[in-house]
Backbone as a ProteinNet text record, in pm:
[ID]
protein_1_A
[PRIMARY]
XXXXXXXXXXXXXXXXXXXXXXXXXXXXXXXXXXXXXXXXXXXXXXXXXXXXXXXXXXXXXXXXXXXXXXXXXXXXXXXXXXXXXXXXXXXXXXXXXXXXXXXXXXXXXXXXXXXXXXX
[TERTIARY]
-559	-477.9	-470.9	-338.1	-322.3	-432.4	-436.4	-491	-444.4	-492.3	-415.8	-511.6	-453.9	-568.8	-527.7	-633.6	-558	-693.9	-655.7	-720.4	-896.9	-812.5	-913.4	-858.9	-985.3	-942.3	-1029.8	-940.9	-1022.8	-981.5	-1087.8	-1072.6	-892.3	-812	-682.6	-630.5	-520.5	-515.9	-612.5	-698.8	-758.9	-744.3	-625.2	-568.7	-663.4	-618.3	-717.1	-675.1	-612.7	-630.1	-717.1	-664.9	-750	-760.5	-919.4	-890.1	-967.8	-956.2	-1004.2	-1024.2	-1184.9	-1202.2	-1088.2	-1092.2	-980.6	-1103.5	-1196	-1261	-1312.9	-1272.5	-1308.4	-1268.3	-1334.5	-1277.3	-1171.9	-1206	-1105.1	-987.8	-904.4	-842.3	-806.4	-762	-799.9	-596.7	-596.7	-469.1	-455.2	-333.5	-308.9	-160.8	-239.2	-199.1	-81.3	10.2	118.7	113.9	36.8	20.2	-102	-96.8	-191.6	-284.8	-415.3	-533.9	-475.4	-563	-558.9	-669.7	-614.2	-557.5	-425.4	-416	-253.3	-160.9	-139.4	-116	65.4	98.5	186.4	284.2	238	270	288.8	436.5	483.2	432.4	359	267.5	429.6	367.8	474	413.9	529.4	484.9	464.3	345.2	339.7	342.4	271.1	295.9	236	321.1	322.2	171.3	88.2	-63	-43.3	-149.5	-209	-284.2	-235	-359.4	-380.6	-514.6	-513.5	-585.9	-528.6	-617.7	-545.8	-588	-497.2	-486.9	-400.6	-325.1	-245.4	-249.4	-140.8	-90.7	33.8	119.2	171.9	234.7	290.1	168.3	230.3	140.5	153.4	165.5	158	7.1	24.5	-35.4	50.2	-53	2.4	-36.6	7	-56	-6.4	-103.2	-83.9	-126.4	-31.2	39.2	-19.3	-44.5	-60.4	-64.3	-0.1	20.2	-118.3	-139.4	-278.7	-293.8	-425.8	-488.1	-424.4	-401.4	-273.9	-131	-133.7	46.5	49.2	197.7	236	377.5	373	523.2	457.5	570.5	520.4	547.2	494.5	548	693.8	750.4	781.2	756.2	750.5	875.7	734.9	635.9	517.8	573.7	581.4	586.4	426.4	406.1	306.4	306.1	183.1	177	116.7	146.6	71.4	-54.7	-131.5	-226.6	-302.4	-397.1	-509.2	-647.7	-694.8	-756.8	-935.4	-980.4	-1145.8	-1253.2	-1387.1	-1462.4	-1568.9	-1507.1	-1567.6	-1514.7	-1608.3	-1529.3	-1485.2	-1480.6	-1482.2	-1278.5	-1297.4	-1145.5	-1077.5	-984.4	-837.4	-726.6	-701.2	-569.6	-484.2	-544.4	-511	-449.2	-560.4	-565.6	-480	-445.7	-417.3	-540.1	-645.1	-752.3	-771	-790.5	-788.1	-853.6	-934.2	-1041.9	-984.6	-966.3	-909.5	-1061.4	-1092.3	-1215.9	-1201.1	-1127.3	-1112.2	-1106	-1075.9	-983.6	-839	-791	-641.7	-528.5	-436.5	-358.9	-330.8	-371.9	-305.3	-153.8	-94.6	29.6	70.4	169.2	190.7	148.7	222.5	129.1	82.5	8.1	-54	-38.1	-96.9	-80.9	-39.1	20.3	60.5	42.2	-83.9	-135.9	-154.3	-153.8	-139.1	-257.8	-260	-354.9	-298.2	-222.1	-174.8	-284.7	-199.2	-291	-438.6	-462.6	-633.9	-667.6	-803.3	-877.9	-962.4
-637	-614.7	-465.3	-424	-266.6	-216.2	-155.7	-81.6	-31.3	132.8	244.1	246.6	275	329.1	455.3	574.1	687	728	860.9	866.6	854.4	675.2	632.8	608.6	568.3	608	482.4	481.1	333.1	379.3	318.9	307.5	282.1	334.1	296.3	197	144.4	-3.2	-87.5	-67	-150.9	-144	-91.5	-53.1	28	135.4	238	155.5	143.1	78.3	-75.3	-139.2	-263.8	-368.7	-408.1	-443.8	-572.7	-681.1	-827.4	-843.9	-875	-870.6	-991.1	-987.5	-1106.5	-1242.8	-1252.7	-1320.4	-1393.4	-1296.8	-1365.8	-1503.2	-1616.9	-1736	-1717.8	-1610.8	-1579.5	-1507.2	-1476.7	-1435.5	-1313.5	-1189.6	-1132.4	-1172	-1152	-1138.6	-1037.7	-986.2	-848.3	-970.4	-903.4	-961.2	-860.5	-858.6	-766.3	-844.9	-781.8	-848.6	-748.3	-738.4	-641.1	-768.3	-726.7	-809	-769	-918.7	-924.4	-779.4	-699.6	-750.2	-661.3	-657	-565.9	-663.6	-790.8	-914.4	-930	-848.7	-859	-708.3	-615.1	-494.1	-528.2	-509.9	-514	-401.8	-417.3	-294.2	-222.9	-95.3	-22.4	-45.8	-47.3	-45	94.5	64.2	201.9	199.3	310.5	302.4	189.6	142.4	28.7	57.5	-30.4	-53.5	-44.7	15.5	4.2	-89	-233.6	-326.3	-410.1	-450.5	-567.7	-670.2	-785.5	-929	-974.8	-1104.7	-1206.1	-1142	-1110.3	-1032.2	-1156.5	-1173.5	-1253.5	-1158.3	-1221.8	-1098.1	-970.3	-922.3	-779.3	-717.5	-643.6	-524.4	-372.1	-367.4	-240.8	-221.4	-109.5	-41.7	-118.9	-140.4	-132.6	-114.2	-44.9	16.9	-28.7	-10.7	-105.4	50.4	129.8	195.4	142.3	229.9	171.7	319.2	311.5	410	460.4	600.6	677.4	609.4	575.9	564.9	708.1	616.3	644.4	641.9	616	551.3	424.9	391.3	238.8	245	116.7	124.2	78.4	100.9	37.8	186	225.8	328.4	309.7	393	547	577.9	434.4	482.6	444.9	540.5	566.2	645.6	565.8	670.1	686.2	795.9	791.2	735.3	723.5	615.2	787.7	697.5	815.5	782.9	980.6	975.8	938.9	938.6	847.3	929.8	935.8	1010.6	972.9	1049.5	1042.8	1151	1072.6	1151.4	1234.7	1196.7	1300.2	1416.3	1554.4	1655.5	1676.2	1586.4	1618.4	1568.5	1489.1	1432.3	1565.6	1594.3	1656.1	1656.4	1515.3	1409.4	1402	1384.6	1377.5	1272.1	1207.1	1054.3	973.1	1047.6	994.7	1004.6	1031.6	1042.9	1205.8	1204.8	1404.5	1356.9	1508.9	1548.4	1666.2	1646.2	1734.4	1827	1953	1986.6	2014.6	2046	2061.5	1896.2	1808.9	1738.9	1727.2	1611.6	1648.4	1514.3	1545.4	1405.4	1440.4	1326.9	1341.4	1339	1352.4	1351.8	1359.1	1322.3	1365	1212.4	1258.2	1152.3	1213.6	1125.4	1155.9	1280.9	1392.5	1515.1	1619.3	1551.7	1672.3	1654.5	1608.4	1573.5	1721.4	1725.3	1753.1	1746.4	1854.2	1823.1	1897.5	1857	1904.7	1889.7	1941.5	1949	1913.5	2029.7	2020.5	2025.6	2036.3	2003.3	2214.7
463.5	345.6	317.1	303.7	248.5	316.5	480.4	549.9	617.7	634.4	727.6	838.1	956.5	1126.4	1100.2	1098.5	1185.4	1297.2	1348.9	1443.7	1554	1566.3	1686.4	1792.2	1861.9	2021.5	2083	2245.4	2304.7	2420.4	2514.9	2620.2	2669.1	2804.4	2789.3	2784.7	2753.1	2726	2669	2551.6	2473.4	2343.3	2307.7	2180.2	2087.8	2036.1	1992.9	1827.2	1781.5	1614.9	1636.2	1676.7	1675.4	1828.7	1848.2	1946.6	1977.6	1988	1969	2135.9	2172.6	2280.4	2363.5	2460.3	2530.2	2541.8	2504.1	2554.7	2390.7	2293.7	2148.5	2135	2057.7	2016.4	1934.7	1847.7	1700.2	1738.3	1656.6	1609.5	1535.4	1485.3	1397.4	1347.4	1244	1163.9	1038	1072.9	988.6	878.4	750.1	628.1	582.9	562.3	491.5	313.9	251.7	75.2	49.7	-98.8	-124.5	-188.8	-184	-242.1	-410.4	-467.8	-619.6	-665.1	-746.8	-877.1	-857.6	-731.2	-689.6	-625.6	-636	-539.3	-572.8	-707.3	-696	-677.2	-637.3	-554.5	-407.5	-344.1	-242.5	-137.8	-57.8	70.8	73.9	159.3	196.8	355.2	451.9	590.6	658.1	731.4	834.1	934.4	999.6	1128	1234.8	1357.9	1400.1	1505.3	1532.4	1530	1699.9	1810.4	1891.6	1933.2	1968.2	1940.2	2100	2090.8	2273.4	2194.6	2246.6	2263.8	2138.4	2096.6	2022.3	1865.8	1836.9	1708.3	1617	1485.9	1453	1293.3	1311.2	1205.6	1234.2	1134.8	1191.7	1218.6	1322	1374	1337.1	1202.2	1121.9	1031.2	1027.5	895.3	779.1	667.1	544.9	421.9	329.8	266.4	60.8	-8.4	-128.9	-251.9	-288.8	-415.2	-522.7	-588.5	-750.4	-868.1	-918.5	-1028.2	-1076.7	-1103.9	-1125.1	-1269.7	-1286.9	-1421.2	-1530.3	-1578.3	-1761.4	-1727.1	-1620.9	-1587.7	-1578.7	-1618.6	-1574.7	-1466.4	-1469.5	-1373.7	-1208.1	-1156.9	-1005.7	-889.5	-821	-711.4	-680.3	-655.3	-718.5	-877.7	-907.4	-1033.1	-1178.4	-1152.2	-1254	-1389.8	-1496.2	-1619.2	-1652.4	-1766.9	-1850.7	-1963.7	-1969.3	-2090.9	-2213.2	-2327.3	-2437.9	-2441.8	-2480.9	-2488.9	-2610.4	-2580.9	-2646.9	-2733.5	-2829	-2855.8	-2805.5	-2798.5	-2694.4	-2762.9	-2784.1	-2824.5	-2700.2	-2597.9	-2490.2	-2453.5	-2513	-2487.4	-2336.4	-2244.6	-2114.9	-2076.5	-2148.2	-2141.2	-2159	-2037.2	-2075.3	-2081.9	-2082.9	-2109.9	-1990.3	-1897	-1736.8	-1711.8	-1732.9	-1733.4	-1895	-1960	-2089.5	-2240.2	-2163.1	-2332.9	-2341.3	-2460.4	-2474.2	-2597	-2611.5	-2703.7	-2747.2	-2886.6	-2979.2	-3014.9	-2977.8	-3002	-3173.7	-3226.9	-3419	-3460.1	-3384.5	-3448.7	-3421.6	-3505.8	-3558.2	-3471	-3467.7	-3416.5	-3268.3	-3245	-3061.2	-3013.6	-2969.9	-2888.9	-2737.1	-2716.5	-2565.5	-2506.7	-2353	-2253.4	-2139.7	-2046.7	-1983.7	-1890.5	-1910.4	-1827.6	-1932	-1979.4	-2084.5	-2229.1	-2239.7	-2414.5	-2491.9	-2623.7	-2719.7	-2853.3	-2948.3	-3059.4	-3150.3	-3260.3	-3339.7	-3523.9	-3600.2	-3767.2	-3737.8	-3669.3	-3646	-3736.2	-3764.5	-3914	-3895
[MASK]
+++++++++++++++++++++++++++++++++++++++++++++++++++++++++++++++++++++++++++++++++++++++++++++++++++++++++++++++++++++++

C-alpha cells in the first residue's frame, strides 16, 4: 500500500524492486489503495517496478498524499485551515497553532498566523 522502491539493486534479472523467489509457495501482491485512515485518497502512480517471480497487481510504485497538518483538502488542492491559539511558546503557526507571546487575538491561517490587540 502507498509504497515507493528507489535505489536497489539485485543480482541481473532478479528484479532489483521486488523479488519473490521462483520457488516461493506465496505470492506477493502490490495493492494500488491507500491504507485506512487515508482509504479514501486515490494513490498517485509511479514508477513501473523491476520485479521476478509471481507478482499480482499493477506493477508500480504507489504512493498515498495527504495534506500537511493544519491543512485540509485533498492533494493538490490543500487549503489552510485558520489558526488556532496555543499556549506553547514553541508554536509558530506553521502548522496552524501560534502563541501570541503578549497575548491578544489570533488570526490568519496556517503559515501565515497573526496576533493582533495584544494585551
Amino acid at each position: 500500500y502507498g509504497t515507493i522502491f528507489t535505489w536497489n539493486a539485485a543480482n541481473s534479472g532478479d528484479g532489483d524492486d521486488i523479488y519473490n523467489h521462483l520457488g516461493s509457495p506465496g505470492n506477493i501482491t502490490i495493492h494500488n489503495t491507500c491504507p485506512s485512515p487515508y482509504s479514501s485518497i486515490t494513490p498517485f502512480q509511479g514508477y513501473a517496478l523491476d520485479t521476478c517471480g509471481k507478482i499480482e497487481g499493477p506493477v508500480h510504485s504507489f504512493y498515498c498524499q495527504v495534506c500537511p497538518t493544519g491543512f485540509n483538502g485533498t492533494v493538490p488542492d490543500c487549503f489552510a485551515d485558520a489558526c488556532q491559539a496555543s499556549s506553547n511558546p514553541a508554536d509558530l503557526g506553521l502548522d496552524g497553532n501560534y502563541y501570541c507571546i503578549n497575548g491578544g487575538d489570533i488570526g490568519g491561517t496556517s503559515g501565515s498566523c497573526t496576533c493582533t490587540n495584544c494585551d
